[in-house]
py3Dmol code that shows the C-alpha trace and the ligand (Angstrom):
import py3Dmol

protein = """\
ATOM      1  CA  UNK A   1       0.000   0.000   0.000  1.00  0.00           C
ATOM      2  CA  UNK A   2       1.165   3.460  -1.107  1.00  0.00           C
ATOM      3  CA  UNK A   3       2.587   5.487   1.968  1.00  0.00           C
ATOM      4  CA  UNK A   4       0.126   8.301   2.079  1.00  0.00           C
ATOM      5  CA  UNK A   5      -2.650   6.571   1.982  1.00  0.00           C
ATOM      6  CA  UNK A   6      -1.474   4.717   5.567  1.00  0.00           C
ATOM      7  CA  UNK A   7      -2.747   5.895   8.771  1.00  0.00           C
ATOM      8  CA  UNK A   8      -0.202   5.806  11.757  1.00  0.00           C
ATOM      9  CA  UNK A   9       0.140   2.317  13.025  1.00  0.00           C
ATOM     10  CA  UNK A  10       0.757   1.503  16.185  1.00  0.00           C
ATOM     11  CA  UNK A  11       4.658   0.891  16.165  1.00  0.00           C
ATOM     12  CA  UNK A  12       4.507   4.866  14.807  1.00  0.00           C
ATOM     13  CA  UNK A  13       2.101   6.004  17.667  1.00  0.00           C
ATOM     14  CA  UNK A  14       4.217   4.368  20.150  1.00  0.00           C
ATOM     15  CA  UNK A  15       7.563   5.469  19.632  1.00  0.00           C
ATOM     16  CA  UNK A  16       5.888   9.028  18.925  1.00  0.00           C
ATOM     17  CA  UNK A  17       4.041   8.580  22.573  1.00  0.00           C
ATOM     18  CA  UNK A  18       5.473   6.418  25.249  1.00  0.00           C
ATOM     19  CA  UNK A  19       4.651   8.079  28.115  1.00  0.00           C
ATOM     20  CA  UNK A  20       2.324  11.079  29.433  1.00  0.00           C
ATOM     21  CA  UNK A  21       5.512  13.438  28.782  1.00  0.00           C
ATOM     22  CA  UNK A  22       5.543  13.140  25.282  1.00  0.00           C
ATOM     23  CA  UNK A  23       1.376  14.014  25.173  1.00  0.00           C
ATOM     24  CA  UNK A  24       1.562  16.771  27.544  1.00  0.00           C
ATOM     25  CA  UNK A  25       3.893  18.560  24.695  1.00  0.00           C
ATOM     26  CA  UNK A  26       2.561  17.482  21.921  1.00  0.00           C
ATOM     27  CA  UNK A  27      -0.877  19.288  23.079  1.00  0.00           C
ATOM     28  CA  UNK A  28       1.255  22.636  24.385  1.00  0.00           C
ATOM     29  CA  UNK A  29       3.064  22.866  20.787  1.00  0.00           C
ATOM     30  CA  UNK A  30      -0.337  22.409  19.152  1.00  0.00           C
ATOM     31  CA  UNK A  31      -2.109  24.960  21.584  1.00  0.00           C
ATOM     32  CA  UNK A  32       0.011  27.880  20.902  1.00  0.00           C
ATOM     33  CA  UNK A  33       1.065  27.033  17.553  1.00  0.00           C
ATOM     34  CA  UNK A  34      -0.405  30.140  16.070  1.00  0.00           C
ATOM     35  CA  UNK A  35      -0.142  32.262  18.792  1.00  0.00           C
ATOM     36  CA  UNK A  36      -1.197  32.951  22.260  1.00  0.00           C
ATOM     37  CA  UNK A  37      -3.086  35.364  24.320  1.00  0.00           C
ATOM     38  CA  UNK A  38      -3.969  35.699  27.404  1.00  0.00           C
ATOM     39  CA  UNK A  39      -6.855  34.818  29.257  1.00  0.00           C
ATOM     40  CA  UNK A  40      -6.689  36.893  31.592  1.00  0.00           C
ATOM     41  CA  UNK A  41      -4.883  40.329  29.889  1.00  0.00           C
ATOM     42  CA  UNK A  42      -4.904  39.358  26.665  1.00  0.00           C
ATOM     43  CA  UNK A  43      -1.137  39.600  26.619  1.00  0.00           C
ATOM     44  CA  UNK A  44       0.370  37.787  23.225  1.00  0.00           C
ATOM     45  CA  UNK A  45       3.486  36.875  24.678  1.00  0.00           C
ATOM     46  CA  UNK A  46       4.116  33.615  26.686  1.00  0.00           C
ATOM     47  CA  UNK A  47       7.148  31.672  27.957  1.00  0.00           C
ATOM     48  CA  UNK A  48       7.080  27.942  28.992  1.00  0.00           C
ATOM     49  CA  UNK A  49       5.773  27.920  33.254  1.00  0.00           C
ATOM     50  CA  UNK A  50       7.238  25.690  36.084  1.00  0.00           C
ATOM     51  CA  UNK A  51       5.759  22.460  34.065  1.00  0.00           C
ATOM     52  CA  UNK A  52       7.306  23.583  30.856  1.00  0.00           C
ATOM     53  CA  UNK A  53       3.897  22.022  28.988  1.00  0.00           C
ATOM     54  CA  UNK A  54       2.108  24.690  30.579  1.00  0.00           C
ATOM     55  CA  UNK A  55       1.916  28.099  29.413  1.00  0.00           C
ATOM     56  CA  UNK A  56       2.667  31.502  31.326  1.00  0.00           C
ATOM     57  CA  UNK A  57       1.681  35.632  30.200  1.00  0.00           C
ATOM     58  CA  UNK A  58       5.075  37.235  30.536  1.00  0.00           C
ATOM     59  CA  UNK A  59       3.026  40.075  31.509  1.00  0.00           C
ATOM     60  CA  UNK A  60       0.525  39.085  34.229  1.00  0.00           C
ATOM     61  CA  UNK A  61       2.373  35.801  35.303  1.00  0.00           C
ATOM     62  CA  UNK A  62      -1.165  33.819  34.541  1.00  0.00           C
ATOM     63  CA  UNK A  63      -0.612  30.053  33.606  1.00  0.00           C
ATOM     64  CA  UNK A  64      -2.491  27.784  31.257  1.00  0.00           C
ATOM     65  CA  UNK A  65      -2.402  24.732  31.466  1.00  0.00           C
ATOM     66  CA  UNK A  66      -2.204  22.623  27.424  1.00  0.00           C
ATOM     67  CA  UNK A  67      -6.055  20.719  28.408  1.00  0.00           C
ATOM     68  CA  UNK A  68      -7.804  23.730  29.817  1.00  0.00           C
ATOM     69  CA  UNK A  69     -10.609  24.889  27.372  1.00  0.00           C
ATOM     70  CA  UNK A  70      -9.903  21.668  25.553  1.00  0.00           C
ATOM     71  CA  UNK A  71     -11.611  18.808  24.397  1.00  0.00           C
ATOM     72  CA  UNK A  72      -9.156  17.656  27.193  1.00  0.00           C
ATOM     73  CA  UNK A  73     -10.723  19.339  30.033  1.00  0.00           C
ATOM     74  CA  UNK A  74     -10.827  17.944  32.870  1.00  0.00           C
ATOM     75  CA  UNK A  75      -9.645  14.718  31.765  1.00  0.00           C
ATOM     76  CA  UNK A  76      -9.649  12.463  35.274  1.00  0.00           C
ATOM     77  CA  UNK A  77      -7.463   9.805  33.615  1.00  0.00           C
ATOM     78  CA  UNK A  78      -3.667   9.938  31.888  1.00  0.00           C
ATOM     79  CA  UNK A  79      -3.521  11.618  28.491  1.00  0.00           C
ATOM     80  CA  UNK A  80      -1.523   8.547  26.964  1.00  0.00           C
ATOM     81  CA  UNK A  81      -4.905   6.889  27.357  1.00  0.00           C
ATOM     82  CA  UNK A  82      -6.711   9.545  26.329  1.00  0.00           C
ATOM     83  CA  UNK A  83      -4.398   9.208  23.236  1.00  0.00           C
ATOM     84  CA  UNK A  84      -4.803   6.156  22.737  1.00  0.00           C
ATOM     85  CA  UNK A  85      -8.383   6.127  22.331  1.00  0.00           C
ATOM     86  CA  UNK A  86      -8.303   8.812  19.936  1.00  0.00           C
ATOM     87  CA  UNK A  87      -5.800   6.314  18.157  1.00  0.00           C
ATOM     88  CA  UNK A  88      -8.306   3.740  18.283  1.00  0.00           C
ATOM     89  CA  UNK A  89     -11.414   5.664  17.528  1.00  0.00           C
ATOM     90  CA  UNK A  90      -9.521   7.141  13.992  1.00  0.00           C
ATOM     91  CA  UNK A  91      -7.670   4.213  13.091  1.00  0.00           C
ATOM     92  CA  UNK A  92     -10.271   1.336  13.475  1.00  0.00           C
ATOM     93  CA  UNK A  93     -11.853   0.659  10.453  1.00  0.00           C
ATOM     94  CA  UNK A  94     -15.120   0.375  11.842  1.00  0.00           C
ATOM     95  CA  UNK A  95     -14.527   2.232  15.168  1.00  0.00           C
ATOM     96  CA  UNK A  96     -14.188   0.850  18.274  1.00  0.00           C
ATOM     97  CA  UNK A  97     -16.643   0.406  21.403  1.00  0.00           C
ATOM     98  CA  UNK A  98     -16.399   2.042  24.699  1.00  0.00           C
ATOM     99  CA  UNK A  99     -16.393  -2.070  26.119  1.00  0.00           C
ATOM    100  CA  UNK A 100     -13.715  -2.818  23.773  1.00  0.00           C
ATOM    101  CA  UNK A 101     -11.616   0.395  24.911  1.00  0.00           C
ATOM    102  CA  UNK A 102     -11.978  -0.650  28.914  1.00  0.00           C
ATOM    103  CA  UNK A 103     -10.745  -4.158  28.135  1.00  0.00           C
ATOM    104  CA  UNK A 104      -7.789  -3.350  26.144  1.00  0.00           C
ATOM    105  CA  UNK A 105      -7.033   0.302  28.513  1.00  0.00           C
ATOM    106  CA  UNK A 106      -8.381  -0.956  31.950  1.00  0.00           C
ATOM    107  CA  UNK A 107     -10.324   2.050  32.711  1.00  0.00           C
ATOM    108  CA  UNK A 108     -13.779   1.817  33.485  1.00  0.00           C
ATOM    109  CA  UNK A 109     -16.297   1.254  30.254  1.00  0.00           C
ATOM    110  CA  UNK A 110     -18.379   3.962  31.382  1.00  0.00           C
ATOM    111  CA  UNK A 111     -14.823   6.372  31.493  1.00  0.00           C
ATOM    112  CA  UNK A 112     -14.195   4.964  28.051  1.00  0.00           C
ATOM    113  CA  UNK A 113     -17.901   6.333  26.958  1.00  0.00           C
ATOM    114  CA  UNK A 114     -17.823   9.457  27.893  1.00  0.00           C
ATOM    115  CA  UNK A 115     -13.819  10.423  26.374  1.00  0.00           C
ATOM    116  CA  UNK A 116     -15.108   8.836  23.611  1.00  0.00           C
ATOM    117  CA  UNK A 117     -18.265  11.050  23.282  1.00  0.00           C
ATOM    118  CA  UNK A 118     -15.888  14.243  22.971  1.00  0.00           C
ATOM    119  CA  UNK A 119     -13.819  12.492  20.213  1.00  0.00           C
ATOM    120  CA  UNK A 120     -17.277  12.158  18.583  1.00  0.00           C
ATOM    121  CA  UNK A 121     -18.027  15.983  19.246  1.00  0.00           C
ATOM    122  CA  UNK A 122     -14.271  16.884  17.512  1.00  0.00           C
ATOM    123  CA  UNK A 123     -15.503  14.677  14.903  1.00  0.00           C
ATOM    124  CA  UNK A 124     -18.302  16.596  13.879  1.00  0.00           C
ATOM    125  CA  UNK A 125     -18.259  18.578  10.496  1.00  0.00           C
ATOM    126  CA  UNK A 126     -17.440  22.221  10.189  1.00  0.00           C
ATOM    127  CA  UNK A 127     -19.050  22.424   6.761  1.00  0.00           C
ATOM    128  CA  UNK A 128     -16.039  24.137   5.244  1.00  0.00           C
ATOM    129  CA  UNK A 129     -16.413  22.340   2.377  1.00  0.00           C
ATOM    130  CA  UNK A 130     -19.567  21.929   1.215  1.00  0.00           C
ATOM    131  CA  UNK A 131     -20.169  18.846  -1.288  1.00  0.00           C
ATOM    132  CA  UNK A 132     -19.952  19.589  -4.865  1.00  0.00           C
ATOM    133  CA  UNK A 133     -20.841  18.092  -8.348  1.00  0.00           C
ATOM    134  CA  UNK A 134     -23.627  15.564  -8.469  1.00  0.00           C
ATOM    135  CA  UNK A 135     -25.130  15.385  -4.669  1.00  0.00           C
ATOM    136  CA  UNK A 136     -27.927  12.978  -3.615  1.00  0.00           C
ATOM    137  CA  UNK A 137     -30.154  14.346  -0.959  1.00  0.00           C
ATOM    138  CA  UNK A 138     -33.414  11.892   1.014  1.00  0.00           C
ATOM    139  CA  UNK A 139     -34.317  11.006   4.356  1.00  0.00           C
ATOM    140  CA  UNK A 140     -34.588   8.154   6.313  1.00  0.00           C
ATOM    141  CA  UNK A 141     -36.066   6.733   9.710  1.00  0.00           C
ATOM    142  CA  UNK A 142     -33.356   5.443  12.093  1.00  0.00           C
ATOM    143  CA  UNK A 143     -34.796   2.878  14.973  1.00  0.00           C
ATOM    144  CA  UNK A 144     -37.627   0.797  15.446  1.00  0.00           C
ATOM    145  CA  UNK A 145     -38.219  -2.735  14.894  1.00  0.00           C
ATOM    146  CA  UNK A 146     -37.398  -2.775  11.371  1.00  0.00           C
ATOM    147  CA  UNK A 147     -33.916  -1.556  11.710  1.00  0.00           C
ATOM    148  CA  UNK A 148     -33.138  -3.591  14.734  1.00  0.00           C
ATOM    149  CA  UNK A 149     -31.816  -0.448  16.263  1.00  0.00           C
ATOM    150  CA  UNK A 150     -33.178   0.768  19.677  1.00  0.00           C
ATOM    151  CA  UNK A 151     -35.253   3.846  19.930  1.00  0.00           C
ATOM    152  CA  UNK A 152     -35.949   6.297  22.735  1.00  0.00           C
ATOM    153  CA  UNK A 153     -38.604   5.166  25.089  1.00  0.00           C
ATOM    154  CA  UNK A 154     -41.502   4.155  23.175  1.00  0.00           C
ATOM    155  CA  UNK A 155     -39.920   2.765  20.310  1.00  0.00           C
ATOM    156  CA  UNK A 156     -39.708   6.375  18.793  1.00  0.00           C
ATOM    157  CA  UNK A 157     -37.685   6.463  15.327  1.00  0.00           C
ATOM    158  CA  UNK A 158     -35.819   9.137  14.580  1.00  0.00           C
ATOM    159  CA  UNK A 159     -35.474  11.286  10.875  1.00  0.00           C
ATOM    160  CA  UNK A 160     -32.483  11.659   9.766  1.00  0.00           C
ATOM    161  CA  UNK A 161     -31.806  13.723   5.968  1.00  0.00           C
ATOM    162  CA  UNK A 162     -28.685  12.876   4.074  1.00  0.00           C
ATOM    163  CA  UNK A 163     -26.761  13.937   1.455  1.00  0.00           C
ATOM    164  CA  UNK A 164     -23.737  11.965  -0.729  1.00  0.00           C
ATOM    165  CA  UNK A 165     -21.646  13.360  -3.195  1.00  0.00           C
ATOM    166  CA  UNK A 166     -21.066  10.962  -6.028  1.00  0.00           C
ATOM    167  CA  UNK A 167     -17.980  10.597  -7.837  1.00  0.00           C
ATOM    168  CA  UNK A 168     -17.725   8.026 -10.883  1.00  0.00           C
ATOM    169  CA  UNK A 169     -19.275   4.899  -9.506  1.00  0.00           C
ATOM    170  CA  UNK A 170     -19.030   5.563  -5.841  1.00  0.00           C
ATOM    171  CA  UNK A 171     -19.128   7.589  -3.587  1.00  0.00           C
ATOM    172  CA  UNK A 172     -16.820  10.207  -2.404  1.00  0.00           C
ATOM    173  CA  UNK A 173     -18.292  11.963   1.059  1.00  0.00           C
ATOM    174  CA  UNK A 174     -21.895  11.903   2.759  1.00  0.00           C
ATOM    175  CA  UNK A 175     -23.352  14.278   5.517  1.00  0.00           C
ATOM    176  CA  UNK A 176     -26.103  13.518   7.516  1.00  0.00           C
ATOM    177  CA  UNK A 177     -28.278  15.249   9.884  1.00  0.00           C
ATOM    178  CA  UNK A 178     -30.931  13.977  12.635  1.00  0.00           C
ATOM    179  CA  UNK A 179     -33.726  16.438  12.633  1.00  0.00           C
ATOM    180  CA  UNK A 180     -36.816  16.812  14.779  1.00  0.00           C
ATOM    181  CA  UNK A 181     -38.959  17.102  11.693  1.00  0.00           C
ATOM    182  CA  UNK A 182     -39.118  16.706   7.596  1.00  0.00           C
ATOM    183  CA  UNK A 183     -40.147  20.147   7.160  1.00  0.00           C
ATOM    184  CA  UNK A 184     -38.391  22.391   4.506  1.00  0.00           C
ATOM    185  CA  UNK A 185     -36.558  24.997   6.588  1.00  0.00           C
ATOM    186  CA  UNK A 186     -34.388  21.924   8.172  1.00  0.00           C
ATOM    187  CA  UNK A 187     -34.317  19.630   4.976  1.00  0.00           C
ATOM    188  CA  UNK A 188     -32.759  23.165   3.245  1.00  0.00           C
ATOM    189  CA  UNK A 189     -30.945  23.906   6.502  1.00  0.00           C
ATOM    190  CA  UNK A 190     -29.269  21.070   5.898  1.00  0.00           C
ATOM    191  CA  UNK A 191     -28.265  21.622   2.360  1.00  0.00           C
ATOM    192  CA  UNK A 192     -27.214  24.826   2.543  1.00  0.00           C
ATOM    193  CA  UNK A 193     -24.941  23.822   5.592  1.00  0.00           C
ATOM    194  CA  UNK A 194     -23.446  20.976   3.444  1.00  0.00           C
ATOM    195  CA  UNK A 195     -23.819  21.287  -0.325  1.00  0.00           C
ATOM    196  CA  UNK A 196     -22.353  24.136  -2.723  1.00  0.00           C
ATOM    197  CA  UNK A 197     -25.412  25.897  -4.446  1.00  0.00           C
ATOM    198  CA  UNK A 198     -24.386  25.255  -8.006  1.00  0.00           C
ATOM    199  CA  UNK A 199     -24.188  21.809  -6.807  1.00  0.00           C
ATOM    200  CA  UNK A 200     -26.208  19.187  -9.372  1.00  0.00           C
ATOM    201  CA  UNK A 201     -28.709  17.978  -6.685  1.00  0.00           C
ATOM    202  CA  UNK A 202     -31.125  15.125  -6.821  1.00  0.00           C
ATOM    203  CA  UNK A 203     -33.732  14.209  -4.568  1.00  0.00           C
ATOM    204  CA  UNK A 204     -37.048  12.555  -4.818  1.00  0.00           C
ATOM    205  CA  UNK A 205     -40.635  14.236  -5.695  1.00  0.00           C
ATOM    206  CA  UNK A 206     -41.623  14.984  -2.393  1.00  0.00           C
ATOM    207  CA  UNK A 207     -43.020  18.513  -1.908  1.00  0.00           C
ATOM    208  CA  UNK A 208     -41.201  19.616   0.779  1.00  0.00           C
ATOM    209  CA  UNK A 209     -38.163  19.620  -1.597  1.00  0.00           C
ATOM    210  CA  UNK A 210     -40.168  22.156  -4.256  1.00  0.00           C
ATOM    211  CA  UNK A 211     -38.815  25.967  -4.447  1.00  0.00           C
ATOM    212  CA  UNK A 212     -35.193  25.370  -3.694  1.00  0.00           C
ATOM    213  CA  UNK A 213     -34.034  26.818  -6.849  1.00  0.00           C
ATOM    214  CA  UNK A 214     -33.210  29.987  -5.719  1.00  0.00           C
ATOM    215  CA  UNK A 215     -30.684  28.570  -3.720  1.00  0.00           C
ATOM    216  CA  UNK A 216     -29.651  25.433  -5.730  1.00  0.00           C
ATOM    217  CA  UNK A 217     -30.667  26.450  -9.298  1.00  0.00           C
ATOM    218  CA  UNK A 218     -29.030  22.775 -10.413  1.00  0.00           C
ATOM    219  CA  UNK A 219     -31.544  20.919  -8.741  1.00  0.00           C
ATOM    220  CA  UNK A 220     -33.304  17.969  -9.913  1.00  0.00           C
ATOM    221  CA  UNK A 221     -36.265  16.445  -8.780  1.00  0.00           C
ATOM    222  CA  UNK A 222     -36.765  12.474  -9.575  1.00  0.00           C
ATOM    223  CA  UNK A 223     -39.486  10.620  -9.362  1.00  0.00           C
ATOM    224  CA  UNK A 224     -38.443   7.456  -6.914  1.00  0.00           C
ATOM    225  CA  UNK A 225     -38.455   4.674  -8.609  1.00  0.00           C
ATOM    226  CA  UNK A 226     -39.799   0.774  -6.429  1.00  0.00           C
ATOM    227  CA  UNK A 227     -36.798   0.415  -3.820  1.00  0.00           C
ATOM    228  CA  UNK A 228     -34.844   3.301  -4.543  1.00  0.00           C
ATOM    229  CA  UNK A 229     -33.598   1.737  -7.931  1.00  0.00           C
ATOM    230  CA  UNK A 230     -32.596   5.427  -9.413  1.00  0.00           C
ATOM    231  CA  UNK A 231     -31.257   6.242  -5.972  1.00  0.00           C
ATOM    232  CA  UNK A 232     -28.985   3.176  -5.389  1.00  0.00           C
ATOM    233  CA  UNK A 233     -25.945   4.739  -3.981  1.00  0.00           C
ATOM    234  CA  UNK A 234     -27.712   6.690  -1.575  1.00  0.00           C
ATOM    235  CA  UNK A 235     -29.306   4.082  -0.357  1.00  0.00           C
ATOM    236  CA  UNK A 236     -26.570   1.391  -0.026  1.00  0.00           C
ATOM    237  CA  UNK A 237     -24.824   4.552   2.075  1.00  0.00           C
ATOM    238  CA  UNK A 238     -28.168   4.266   4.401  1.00  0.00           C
ATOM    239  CA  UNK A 239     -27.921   0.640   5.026  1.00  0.00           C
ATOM    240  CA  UNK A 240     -24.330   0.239   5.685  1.00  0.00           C
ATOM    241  CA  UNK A 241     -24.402   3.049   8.091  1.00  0.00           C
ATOM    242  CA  UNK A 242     -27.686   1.374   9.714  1.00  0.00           C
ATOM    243  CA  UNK A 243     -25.608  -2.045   9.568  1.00  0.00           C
ATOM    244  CA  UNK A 244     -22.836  -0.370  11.599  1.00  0.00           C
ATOM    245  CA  UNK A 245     -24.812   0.734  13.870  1.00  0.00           C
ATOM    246  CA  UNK A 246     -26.915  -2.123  14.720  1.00  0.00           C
ATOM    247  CA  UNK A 247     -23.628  -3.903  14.705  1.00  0.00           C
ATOM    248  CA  UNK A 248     -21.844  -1.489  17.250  1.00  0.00           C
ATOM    249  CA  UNK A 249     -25.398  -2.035  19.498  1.00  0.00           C
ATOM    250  CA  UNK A 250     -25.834   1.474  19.526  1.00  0.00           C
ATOM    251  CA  UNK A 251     -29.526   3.401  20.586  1.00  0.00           C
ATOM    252  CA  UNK A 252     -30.771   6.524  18.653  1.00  0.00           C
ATOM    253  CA  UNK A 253     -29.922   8.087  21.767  1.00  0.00           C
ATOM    254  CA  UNK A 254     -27.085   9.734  21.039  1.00  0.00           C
ATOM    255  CA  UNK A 255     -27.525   8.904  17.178  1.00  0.00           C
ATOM    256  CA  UNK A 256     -26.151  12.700  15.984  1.00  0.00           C
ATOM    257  CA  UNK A 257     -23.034  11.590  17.568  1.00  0.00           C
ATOM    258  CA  UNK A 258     -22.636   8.217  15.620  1.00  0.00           C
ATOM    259  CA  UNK A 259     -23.097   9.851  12.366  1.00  0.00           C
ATOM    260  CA  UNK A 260     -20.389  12.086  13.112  1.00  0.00           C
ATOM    261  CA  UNK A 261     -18.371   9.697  13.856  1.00  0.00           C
ATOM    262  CA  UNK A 262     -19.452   7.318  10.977  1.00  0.00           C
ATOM    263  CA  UNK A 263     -19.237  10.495   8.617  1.00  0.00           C
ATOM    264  CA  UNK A 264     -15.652  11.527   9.520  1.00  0.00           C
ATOM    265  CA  UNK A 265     -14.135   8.068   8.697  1.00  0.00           C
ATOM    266  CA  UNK A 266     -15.904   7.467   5.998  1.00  0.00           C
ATOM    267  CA  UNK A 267     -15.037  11.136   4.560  1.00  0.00           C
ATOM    268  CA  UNK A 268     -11.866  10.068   4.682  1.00  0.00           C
ATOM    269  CA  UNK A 269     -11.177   6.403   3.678  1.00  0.00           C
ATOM    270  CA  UNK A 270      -9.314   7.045   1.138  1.00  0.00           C
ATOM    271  CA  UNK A 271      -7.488   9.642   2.978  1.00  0.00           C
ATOM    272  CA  UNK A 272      -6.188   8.018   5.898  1.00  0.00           C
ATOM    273  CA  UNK A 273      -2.589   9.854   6.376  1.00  0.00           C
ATOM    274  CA  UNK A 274      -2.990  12.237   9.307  1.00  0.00           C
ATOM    275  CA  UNK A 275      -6.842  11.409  10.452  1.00  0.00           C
ATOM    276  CA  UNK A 276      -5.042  10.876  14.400  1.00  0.00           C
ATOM    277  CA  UNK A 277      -3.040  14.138  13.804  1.00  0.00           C
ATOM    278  CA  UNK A 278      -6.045  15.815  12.494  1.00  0.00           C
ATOM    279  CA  UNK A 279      -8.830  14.686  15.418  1.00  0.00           C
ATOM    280  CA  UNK A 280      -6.100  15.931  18.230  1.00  0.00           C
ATOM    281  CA  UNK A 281      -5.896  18.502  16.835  1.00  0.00           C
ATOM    282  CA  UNK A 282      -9.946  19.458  16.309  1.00  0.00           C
ATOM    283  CA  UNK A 283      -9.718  18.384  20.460  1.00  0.00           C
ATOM    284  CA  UNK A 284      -7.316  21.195  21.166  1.00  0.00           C
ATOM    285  CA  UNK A 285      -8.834  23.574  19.035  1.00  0.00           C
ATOM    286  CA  UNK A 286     -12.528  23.238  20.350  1.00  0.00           C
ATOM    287  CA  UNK A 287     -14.256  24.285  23.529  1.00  0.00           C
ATOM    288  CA  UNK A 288     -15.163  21.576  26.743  1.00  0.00           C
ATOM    289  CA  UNK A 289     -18.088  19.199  25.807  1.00  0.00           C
ATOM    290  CA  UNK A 290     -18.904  18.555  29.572  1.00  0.00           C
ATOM    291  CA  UNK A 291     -20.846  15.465  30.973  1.00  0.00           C
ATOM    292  CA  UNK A 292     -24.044  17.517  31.524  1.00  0.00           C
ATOM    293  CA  UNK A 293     -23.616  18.613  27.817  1.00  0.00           C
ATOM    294  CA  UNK A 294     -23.246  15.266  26.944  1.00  0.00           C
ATOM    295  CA  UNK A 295     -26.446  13.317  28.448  1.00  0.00           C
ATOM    296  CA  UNK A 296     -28.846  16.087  27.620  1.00  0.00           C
TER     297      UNK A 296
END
"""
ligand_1 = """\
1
ZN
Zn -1.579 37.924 31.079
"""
view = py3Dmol.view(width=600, height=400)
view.addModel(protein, "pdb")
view.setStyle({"model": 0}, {"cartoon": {"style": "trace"}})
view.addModel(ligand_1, "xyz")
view.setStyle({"model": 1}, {"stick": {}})
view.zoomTo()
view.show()
């Protein structure tokens, strides 16, 4: 296999991290790589503190510490875990459970659930670059009975529009969305967030799709044929990511978080050099998701 299409593996990530020294500074040089300021004075300068990881205002004396206003945040167990979960989470080809990460890192599963729920979170898409070309838009129900997939109490599915961008015979990215209704402000919500407006977009004859040509004067709207037969990529997309799901035993509980996850890797599978250097660095770079954030 061609070099830059490998992802670190894990004689690479172990000689770059063996111990909690080597994390500590790899987060400090990534915090302040394009500057620094103060929070408290908004000073620009800083020199290394006492810990030389952390960071201290030549003016006021204030210290930062790398984690603080991190992803990192008030991380209660040793960054080289904390590493290595992100390692885990990137790398694996299908992902990796929070039961699986508390057998191989003996920390408690329920530990591993909630670290990994702010990976997830750094995971999610920016929307910087908005999918192009020929883009397939529907929307599906995940949960219920049908998809073997648990739903809230009650048995309550949830909807869930999606978009793929379609290069030759596959497909090259997909977005997805859960949303508390099909109506047209979050069906285009959702475009707009996700697909460039000269964009050549398809979706089916339902109404709530009518008048978007203002904003994407390309668009298409196709009849849908018995079993999606004119829609086939977009709906192969829809069952592996329901496969994956089912198979990882995940709810719809925290199903916005699962398609980001599901969404990053597969945005990038044929991309895989620098997807662990990338999601460290979306950790640094983004504010604390905390627990209470988390379960609501
Ligand atoms: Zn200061």
């Amino acid at each position: 296999m061609e070099n830059r299409f490998k992802s670190l593996s894990i004689f690479e990530f172990q000689s770059k991290f063996p111990d909690e020294l080597s994390c500590i500074n790899y987060l400090s040089d990534l915090k302040w790589e394009n500057g620094y300021i103060c929070k408290k004075c908004s000073h620009a300068h800083y020199c290394k503190g006492n810990r030389f990881f952390d960071g201290q205002c030549t003016h006021c004396r204030y210290i930062e510490s790398a984690t603080s206003g991190t992803l990192f945040h008030n991380c209660k167990f040793s960054l080289l875990k904390a590493f290595y979960i992100i390692y885990y989470v990137s790398t694996n080809r299908n992902g990796i459970s929070s039961t699986e990460l508390s057998r191989k890192l003996e920390l408690r599963q329920k530990t591993c659930w909630l670290f990994k729920q702010k990976v997830m979170k750094a995971m999610e898409s920016s929307g910087k670059i908005p999918m192009e070309g020929k883009v397939d838009v529907d929307e599906t129900y995940v949960g219920g009975q049908d998809d073997g997939i648990k739903g809230r109490k009650g048995g309550r599915k949830k909807i869930v529009v999606l978009g793929i961008e379609k290069q030759g015979k596959g497909v090259s990215r997909m977005y997805a969305k859960v949303i508390d209704s099909a109506s047209k402000e979050n069906l285009k919500g959702f475009m707009q967030h996700h697909i460039k407006n000269e964009a050549f977009v398809r979706t089916d004859k339902w109404a709530r799709y009518k008048g978007m040509e203002k904003e994407f004067p390309n668009i298409i709207r196709e009849k849908s044929e018995k079993k999606g037969k004119n829609f086939v990529e977009l709906h192969r997309c829809i069952m592996m990511f329901k496969a994956w799901l089912r198979g990882a035993h995940h709810s719809v509980k925290h199903l916005q978080s699962y398609i980001n996850e599901y969404t990053y890797r597969f945005n990038r599978h044929k991309m895989k050099e620098g997807i662990f250097e990338n999601l460290i660095t979306r950790m640094i770079k983004k504010p604390p998701h905390t627990y209470k954030m988390i379960i609501t």
